[in-house]
N, CA and C atoms as a LAMMPS dump frame, in Angstrom:
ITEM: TIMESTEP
0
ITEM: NUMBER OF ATOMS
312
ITEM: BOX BOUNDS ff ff ff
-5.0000000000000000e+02 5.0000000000000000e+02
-5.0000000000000000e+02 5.0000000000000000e+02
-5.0000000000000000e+02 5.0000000000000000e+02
ITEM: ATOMS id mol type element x y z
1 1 1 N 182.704 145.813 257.1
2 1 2 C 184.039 145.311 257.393
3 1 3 C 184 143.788 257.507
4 2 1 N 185.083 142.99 256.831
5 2 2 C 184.823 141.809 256.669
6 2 3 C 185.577 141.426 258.309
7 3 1 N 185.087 140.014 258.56
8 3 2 C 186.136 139.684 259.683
9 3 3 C 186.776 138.425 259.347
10 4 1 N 187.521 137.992 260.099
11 4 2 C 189.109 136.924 259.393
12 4 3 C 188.288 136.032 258.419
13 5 1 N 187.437 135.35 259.168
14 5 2 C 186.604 133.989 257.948
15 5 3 C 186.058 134.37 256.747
16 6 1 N 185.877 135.707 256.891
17 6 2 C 185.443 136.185 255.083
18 6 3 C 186.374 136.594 254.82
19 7 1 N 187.059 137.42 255.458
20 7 2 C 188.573 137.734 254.17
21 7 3 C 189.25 136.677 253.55
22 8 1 N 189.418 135.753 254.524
23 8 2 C 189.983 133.886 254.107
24 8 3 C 189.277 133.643 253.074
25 9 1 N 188.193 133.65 253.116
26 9 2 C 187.604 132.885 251.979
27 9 3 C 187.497 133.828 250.559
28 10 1 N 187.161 134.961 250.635
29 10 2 C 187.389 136.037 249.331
30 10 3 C 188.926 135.866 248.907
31 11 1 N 190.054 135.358 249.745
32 11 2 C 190.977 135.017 249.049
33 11 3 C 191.023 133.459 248.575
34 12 1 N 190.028 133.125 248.425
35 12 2 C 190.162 131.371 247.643
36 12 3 C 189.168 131.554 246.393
37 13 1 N 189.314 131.018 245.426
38 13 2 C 188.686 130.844 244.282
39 13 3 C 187.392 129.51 244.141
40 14 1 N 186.572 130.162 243.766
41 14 2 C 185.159 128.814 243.76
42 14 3 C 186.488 127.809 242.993
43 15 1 N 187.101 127.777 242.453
44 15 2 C 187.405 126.336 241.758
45 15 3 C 188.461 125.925 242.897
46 16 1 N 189.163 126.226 243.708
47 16 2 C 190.323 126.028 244.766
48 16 3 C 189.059 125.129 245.98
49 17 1 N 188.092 126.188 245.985
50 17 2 C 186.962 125.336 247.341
51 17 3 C 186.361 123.97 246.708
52 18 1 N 186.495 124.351 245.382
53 18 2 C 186.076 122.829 244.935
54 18 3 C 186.501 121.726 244.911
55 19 1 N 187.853 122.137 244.352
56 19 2 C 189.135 121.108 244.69
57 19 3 C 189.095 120.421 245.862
58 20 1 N 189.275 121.41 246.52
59 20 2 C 189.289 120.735 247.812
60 20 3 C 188.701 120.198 248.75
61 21 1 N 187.254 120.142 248.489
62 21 2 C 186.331 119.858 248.985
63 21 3 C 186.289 118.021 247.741
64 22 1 N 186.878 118.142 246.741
65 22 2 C 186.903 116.78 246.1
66 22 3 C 188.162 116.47 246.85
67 23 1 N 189.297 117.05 246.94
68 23 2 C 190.288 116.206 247.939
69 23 3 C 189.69 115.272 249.005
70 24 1 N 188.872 115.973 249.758
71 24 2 C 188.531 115.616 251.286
72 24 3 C 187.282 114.047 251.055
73 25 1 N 186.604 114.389 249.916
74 25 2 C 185.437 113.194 249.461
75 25 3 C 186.257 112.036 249.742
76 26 1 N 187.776 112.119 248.921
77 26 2 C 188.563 110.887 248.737
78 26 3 C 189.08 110.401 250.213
79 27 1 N 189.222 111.278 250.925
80 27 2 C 189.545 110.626 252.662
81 27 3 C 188.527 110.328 253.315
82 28 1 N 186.899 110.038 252.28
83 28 2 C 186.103 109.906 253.243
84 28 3 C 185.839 108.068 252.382
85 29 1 N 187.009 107.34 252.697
86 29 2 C 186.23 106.044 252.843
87 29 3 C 187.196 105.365 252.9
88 30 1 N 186.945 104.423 254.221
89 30 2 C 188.226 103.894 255.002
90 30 3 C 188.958 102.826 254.304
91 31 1 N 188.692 102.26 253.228
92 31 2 C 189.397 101.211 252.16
93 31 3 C 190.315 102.58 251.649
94 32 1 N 190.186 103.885 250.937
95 32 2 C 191.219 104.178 250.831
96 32 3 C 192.481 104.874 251.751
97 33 1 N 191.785 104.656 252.909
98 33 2 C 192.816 105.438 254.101
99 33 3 C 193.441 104.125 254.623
100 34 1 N 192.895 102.677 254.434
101 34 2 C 193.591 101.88 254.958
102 34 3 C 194.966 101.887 253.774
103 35 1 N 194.602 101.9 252.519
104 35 2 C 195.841 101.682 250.967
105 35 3 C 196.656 102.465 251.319
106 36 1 N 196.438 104.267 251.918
107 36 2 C 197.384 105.241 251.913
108 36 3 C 198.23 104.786 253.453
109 37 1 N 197.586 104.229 254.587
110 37 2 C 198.398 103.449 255.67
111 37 3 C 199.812 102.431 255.128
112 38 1 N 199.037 101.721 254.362
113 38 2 C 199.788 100.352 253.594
114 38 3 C 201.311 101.08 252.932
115 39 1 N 201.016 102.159 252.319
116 39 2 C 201.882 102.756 251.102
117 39 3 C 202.722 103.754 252.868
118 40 1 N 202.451 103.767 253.916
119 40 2 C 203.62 104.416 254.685
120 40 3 C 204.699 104.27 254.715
121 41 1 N 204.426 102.657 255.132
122 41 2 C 205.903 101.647 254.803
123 41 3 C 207.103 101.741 253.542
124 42 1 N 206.18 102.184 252.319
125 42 2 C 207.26 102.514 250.998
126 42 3 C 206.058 101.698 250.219
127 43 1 N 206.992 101.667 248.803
128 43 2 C 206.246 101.271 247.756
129 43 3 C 205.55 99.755 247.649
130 44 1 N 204.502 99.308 246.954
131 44 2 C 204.185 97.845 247.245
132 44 3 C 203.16 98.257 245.489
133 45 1 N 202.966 96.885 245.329
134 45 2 C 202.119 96.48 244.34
135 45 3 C 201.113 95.89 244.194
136 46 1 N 200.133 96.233 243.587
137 46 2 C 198.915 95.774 243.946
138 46 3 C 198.616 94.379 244.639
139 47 1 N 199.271 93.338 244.1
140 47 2 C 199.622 92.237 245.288
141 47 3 C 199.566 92.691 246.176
142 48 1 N 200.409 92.815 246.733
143 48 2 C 200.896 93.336 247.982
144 48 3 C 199.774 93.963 248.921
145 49 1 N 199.321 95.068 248.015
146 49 2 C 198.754 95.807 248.797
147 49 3 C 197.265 94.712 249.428
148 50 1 N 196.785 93.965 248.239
149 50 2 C 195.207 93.266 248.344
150 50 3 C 196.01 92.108 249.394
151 51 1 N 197.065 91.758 249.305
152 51 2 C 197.254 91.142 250.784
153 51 3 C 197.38 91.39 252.154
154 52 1 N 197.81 92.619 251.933
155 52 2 C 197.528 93.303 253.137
156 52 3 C 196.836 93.564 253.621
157 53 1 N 195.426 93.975 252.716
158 53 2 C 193.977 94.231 253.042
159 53 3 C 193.216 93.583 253.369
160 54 1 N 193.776 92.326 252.51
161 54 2 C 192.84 91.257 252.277
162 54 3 C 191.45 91.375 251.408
163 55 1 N 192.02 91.996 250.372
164 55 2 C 190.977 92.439 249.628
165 55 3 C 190.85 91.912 248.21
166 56 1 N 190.2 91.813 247.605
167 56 2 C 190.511 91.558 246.247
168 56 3 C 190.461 92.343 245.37
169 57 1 N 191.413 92.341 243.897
170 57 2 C 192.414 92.891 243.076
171 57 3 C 191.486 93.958 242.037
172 58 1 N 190.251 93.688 241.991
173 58 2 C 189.28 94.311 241.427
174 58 3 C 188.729 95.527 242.422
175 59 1 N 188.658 95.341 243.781
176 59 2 C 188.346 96.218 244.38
177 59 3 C 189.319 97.278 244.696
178 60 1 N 190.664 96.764 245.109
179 60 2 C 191.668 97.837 245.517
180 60 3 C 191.886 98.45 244.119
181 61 1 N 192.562 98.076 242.898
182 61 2 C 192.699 98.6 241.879
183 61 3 C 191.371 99.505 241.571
184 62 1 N 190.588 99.693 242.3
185 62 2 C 189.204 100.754 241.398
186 62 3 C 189.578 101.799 242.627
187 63 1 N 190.191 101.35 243.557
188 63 2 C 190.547 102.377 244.725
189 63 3 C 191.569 103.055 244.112
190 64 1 N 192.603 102.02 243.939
191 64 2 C 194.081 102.656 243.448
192 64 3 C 194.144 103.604 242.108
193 65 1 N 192.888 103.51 241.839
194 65 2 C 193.058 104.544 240.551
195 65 3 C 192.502 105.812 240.878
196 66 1 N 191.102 105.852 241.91
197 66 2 C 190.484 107.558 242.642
198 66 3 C 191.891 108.076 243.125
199 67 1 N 192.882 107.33 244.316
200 67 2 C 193.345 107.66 244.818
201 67 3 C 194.599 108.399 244.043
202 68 1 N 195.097 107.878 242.802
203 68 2 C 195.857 108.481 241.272
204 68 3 C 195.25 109.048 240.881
205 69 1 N 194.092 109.538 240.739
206 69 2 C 193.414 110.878 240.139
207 69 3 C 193.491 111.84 241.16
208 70 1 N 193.307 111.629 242.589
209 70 2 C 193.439 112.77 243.327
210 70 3 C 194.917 113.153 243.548
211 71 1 N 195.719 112.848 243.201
212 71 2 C 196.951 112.539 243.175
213 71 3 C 197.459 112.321 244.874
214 72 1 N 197.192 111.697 245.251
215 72 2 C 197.601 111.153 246.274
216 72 3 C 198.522 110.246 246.472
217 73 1 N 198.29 109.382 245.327
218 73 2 C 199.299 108.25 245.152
219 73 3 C 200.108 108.298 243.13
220 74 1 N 201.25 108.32 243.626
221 74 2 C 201.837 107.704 242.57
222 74 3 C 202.328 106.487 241.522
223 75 1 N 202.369 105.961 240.387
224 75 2 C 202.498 104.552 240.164
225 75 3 C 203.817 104.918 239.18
226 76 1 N 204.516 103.678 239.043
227 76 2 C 205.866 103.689 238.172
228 76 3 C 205.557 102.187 237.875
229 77 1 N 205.89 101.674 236.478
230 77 2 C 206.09 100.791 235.869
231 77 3 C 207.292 99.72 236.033
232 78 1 N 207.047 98.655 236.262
233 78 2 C 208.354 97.719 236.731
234 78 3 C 207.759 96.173 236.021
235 79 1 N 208.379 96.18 234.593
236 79 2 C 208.477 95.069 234.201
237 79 3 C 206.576 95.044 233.646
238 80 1 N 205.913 93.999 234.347
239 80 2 C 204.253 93.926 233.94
240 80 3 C 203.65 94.35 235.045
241 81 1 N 204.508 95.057 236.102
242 81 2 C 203.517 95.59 237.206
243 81 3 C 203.483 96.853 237.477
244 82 1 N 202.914 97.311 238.233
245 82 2 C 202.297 98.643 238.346
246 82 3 C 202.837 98.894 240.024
247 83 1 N 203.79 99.893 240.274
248 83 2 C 204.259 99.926 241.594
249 83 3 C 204.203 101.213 242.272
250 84 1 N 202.979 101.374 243.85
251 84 2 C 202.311 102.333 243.917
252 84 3 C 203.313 102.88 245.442
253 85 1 N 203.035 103.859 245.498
254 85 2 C 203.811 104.753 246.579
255 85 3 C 202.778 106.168 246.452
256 86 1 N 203.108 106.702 248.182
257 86 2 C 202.213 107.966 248.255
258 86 3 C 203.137 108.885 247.171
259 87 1 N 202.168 109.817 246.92
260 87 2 C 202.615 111.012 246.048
261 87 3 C 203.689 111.763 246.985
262 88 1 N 203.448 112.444 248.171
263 88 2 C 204.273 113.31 248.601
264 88 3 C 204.09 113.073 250.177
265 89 1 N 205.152 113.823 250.954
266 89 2 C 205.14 113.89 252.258
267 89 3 C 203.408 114.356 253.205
268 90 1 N 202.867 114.948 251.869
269 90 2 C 201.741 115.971 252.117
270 90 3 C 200.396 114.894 252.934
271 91 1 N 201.024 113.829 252.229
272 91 2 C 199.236 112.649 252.242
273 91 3 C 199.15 112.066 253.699
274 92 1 N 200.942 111.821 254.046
275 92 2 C 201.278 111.587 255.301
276 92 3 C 200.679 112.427 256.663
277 93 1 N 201.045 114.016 256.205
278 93 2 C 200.914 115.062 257.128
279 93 3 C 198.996 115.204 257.214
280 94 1 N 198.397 115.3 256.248
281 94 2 C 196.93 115.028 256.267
282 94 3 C 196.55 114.058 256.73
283 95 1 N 196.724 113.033 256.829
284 95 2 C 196.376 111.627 257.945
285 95 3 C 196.477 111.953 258.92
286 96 1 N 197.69 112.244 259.094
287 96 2 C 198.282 112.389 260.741
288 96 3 C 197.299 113.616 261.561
289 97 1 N 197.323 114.447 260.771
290 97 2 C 196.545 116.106 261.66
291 97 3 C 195.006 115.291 261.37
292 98 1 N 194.5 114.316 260.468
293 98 2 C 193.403 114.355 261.201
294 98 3 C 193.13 113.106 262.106
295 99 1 N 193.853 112.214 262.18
296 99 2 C 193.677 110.645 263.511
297 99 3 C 194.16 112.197 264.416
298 100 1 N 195.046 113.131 264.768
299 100 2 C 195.123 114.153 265.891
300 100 3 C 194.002 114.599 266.432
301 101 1 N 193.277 114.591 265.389
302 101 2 C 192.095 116.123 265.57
303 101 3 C 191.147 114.751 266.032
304 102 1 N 190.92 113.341 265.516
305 102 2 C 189.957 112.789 265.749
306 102 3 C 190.054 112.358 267.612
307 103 1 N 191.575 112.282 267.895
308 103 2 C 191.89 112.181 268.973
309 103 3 C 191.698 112.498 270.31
310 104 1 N 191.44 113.844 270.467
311 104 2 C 191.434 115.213 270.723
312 104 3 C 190.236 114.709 271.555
């Protein structure tokens, strides 16, 4: 008889644990949790953002693109710039439950 933590997991697929276990890699390095902070406020552009950081444009942009593959963040085109905003309410709610849990 299985008990709750194996039935949980016989309902996830090796490629779903994988996923997500590459989701979680990407929240593990604080240059990109500071970009997804930055993007709370609303949309900004890479300017923007490397001023905020104080970072330079080579480094955040190699961020800003993991963080667009995991889809975390979204970009829209404006003129010759590239203008970044979180993907969904979701990136918000994952920050938040874990500064909670780190809290705790």
């Amino acid at each position: 008889m299985m008990n709750g933590a194996e039935h949980q997991i016989a309902n996830v697929s090796e490629n779903e644990l994988s996923d997500l276990a590459e989701l979680f890699k990407v929240f593990g390095d604080s240059t990109r949790i500071k970009i997804l902070y930055d993007l709370f406020s609303g949309e900004k552009n890479v300017t923007e953002i490397c001023a905020d950081l104080e970072m330079n444009q080579s480094a955040v942009s190699h961020q800003l693109k993991l963080l667009k593959n995991a889809r975390l963040i979204g970009s829209r085109r404006e003129g010759k710039q590239m203008i970044y905003a979180l993907a969904d309410d979701h990136v918000k709610t994952i920050i938040a439950m874990g500064k909670e849990h780190i809290e705790e």
